[in-house]
C-alpha positions in Angstrom: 49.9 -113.7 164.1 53.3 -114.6 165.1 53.6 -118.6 163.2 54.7 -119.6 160.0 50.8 -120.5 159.1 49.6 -116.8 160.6 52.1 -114.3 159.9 51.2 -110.8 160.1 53.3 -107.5 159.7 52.7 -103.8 160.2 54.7 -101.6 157.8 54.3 -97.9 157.4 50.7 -98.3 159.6 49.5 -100.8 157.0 48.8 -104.5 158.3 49.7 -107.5 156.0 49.7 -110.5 156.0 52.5 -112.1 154.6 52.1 -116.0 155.6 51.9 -117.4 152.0 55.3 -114.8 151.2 57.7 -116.4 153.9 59.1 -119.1 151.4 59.7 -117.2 148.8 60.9 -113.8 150.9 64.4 -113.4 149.5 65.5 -112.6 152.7 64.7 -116.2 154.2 61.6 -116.0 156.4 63.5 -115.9 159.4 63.6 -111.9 158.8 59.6 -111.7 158.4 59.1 -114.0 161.7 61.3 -112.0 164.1 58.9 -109.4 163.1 55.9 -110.8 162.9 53.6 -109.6 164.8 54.7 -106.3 165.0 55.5 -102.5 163.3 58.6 -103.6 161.2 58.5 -100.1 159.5 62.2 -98.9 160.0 63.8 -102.4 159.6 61.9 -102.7 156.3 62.6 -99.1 154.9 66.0 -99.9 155.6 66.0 -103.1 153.5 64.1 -102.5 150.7 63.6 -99.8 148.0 60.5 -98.0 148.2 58.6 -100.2 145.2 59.0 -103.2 147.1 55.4 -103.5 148.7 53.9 -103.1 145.1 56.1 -105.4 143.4 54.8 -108.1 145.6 51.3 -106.9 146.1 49.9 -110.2 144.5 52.3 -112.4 147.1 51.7 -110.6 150.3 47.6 -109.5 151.3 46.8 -106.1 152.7 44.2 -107.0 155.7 44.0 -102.8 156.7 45.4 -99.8 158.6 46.4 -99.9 162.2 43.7 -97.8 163.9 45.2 -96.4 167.1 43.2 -95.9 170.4 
């Protein structure tokens, strides 16, 4: 889940997948790549403001939680 065509991100222990996002990511989708695959929690709260994930909740697709073992 680390390619442009399957890119998923965990942010605050929710998974998404944000493959169909990474053109239009303001931040160029270099940003979401380098994270891909991975929590990206603190580099995203440190980015964005804390409506961020709802205003693009029809761009990016909530698979879940992260369930730790």
């Amino acid at each position: 889940h680390k390619v442009e065509g399957d890119c998923w991100v965990v942010i605050e222990g929710k998974v998404y997948d944000v493959s169909s996002f990474l053109a239009d990511h303001p931040g160029g989708k270099k940003i979401l790549l380098k994270n891909a695959g991975k929590d990206a929690s603190e580099d995203f709260e440190m980015l964005h403001p804390p409506n961020t994930l709802k205003k693009y909740a029809k761009e990016i697709l909530l698979l879940g939680d992260v369930i730790k073992m």
